[in-house]
C-alpha positions in Angstrom: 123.5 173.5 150.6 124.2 169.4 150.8 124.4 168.2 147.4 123.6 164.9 146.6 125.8 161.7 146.1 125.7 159.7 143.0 125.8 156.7 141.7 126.2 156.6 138.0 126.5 153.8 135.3 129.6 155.1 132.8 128.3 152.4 129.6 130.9 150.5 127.5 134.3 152.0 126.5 133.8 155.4 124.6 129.7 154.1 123.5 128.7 157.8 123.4 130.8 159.0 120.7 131.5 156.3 118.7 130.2 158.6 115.5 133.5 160.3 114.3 132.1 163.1 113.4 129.7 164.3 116.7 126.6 162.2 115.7 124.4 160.4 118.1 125.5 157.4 119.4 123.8 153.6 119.0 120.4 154.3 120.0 121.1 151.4 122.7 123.1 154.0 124.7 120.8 157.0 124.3 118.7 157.1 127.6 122.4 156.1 129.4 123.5 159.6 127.6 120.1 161.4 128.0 120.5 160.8 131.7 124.2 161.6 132.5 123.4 164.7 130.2 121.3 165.9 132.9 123.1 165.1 136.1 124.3 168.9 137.0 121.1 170.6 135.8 119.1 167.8 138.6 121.4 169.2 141.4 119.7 171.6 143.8 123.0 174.0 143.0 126.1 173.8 140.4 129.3 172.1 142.2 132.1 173.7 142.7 134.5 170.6 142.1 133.7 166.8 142.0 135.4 163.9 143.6 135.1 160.7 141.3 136.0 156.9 142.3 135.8 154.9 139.0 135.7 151.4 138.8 138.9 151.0 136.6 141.5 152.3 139.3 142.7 150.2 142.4 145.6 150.3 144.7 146.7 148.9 148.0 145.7 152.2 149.4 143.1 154.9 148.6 145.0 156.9 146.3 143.9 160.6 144.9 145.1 162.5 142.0 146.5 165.6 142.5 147.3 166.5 139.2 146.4 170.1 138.1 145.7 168.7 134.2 145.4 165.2 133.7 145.9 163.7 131.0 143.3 160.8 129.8 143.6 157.3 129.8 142.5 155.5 127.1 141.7 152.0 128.6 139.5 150.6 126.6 140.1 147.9 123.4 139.6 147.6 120.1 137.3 151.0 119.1 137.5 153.0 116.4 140.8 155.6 116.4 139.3 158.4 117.0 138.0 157.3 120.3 141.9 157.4 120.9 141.4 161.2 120.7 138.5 162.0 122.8 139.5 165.1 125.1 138.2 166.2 127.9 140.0 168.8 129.4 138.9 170.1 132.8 141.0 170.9 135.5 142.1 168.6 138.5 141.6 170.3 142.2 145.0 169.2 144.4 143.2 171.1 147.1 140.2 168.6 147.3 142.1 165.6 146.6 144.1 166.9 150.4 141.2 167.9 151.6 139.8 164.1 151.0 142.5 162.8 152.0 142.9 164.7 155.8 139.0 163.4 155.9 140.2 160.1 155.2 143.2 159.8 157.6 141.3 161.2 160.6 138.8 158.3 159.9 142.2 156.0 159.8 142.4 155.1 156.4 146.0 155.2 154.7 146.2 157.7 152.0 148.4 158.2 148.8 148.7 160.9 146.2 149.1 160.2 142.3 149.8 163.0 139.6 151.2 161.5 136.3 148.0 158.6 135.9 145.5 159.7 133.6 141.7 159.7 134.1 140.6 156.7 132.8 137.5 156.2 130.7 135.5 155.3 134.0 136.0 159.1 134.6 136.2 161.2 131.0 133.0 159.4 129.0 130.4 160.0 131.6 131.8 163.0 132.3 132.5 164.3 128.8 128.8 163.9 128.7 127.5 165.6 132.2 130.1 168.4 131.9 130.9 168.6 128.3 132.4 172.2 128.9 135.0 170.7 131.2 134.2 173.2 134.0 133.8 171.7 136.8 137.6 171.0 138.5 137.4 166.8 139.2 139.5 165.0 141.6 139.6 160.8 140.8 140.0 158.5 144.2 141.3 155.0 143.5 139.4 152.0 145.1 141.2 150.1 147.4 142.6 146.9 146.2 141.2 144.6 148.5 137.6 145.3 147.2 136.1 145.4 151.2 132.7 146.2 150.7 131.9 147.5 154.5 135.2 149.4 154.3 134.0 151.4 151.3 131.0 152.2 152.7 133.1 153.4 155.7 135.3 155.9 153.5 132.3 157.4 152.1 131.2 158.1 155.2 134.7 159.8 156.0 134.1 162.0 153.0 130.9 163.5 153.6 131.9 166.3 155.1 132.2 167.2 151.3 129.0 167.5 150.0 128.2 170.7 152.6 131.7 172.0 150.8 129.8 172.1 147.4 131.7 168.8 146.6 129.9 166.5 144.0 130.7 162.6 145.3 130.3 160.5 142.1 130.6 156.8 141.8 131.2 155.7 138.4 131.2 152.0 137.2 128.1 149.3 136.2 125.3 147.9 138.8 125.4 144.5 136.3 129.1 144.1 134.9 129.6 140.6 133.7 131.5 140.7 130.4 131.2 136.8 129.5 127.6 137.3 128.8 126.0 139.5 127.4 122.9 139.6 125.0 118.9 138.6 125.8 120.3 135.7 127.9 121.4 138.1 130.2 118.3 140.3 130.9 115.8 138.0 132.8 118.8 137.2 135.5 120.1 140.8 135.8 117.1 142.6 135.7 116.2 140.0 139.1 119.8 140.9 140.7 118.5 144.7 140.5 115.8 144.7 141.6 117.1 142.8 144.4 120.1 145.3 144.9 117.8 148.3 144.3 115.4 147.1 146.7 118.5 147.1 149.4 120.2 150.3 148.1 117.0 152.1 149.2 116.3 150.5 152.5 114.8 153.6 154.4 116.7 152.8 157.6 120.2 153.7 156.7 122.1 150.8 159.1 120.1 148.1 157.6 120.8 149.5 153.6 124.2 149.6 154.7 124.4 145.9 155.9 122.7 144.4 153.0 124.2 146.1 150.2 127.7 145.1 152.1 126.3 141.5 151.9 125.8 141.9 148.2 127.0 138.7 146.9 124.3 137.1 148.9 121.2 139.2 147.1 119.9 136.8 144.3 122.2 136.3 141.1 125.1 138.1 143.1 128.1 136.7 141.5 126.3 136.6 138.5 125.9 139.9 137.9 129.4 140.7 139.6 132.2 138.0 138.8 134.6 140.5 140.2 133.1 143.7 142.1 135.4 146.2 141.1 132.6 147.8 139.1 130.2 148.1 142.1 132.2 149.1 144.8 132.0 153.0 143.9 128.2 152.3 144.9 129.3 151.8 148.3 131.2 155.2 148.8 128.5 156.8 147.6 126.1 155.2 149.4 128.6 155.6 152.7 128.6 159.2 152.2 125.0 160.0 151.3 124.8 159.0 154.9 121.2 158.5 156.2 119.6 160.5 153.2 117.1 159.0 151.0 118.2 156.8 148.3 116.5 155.8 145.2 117.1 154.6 141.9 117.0 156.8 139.1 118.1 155.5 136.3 117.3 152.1 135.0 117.6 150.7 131.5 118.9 148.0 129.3 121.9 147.9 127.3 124.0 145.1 126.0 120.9 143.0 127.1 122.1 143.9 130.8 119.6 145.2 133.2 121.7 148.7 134.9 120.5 151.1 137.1 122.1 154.0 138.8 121.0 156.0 142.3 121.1 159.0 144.2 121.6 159.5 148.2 120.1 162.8 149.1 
C-alpha cells in the first residue's frame, strides 16, 4: 500500500508541553495538537519507519542521520527548564537513511551521513505528539543549504519510491513563519498568502502545482509570510514525492495570530 506524504506544521518551540506536569497546553495550540495527535491513526496502514526533513537543519548537501538513538536537540530559547528535558526516545533506521540516500544519488544529488546531531525540536515536538510511544524508527534529512525550491521538489520525487516501502515522508516546519510579527496584525495578510499557497499546493495537474508553488515568492504576501524559506521548503519534498497524487489542505488554524495550514499528497 502507498502511504501518503505530509506536510505538517510543528508550532512554536516545545508549545505542547509547556505544563510541567503533563497538562494541556495553551488552548491556542490545541487543534495544532489535536491534529498531529491523529496523523498515524488517518494513514490507510501503520508505517514501518518515517523519514522527516525539518525546517531547522541545513547543509551544503542533503545529509541523513544514521544514528541508531539520537539524542535530542534542544533548539529552542528561553522556555521553561523542563522543556530542556522533554524525551522522546524512538529509534533511528541507518537502513532507510542508505536506502534514501542510494534513491537520492541515482537521481544525482550529493549525499552525506550524520550520526552524533540530535533531532531537533522540528523533529521531537510534533512527533512526541503523533507517536508519543516512540515506535515508529525515524530517519531526519537535512535541507539543502541553498534553499532551491525546484530542487526540493526534485528530491522528493527521488524519494518516492518510499512510500510503496511503508515509509512515512514527513515535512515538518510552518506554511506562515515570520517571527517579527506576530499578533492580529498578522492574520488578515497571512490568512491571504494561504490561501493563495493552498490554492497552488492543490493544483489538480501535478506539473502546474509543481511550478507555482516553486514560484512561491511570487503568490501574494510571499516574502511576507516567508522572510527566509527555510520553514517552507520541507513542503516542497513532500509535495515532490506525493508525485501526481491528490493534494489538499488539512489542517488550517490560527495561532500566534498567524494563519498555518498543513497538507497531504495522496
Amino acid at each position: 500500500m502507498t502511504l501518503p506524504t505530509l506536510f505538517v506544521p510543528h508550532g512554536g518551540g516545545p508549545c505542547f508541553f509547556m505544563d510541567p506536569n503533563g497538562g494541556p497546553p495553551d488552548p491556542m495550540w490545541r487543534p495544532m495538537e489535536d491534529y498531529l495527535a491523529g496523523l498515524i491513526a488517518s494513514l490507510p496502514e501503520r508505517p514501518r519507519a518515517i523519514l522527516l526533513v525539518s525546517g531547522h537543519w541545513e547543509e551544503s548537501a542533503i545529509t541523513l542521520h544514521t544514528g541508531e538513538r539520537p539524542g535530542l536537540l534542544y533548539d529552542y530559547y528561553g522556555f521553561p527548564e523542563h522543556t530542556y528535558h522533554l524525551r522522546w526516545d524512538a529509534p533511528g533506521a541507518p537502513g532507510l537513511a542508505r536506502r534514501a540516500a542510494g534513491l537520492l544519488n541515482a537521481a544525482g544529488f550529493e549525499t552525506r551521513e550524520e550520526s552524533e546531531r540530535g533531532w531537533d525540536h522540528g523533529v521531537f515536538v510534533p512527533m512526541k505528539v503523533a507517536v508519543p510511544d516512540a515506535d515508529v524508527p525515524l530517519v531526519q534529512m537535512s535541507l539543502r543549504a541553498d534553499l532551491d525550491p525546484a530542487d526540493h521538489i526534485a528530491i522528493g520525487r527521488a524519494l518516492a519510491p518510499l512510500r510503496d516501502e511503508g515509509v512515512l515522508i514527513v515535512g515538518s516546519g510552518m506554511s506562515f513563519h515570520n517571527m517579527r510579527i506576530r499578533g492580529p496584525q498578522a492574520t488578515a495578510p497571512s490568512a491571504v498568502w494561504d490561501d493563495a499557497l493552498s490554492d497552488a499546493v492543490t493544483d489538480p495537474d501535478p506539473v502546474a502545482r509543481a511550478a507555482r508553488v516553486t514560484d512561491w515568492a511570487e503568490l501574494p504576501n510571499g516574502r511576507f509570510a516567508h522572510p527566509r524559506e527555510e520553514h517552507l521548503l520541507p513542503l516542497m519534498v513532500a509535495l515532490g514525492a506525493g508525485g501526481g497524487d491528490p493534494a489538499r489542505r488539512d489542517f488550517r488554524d490560527v495561532v500566534l495570530g498567524w494563519t498555518v495550514s498543513g497538507y497531504r499528497f495522496g
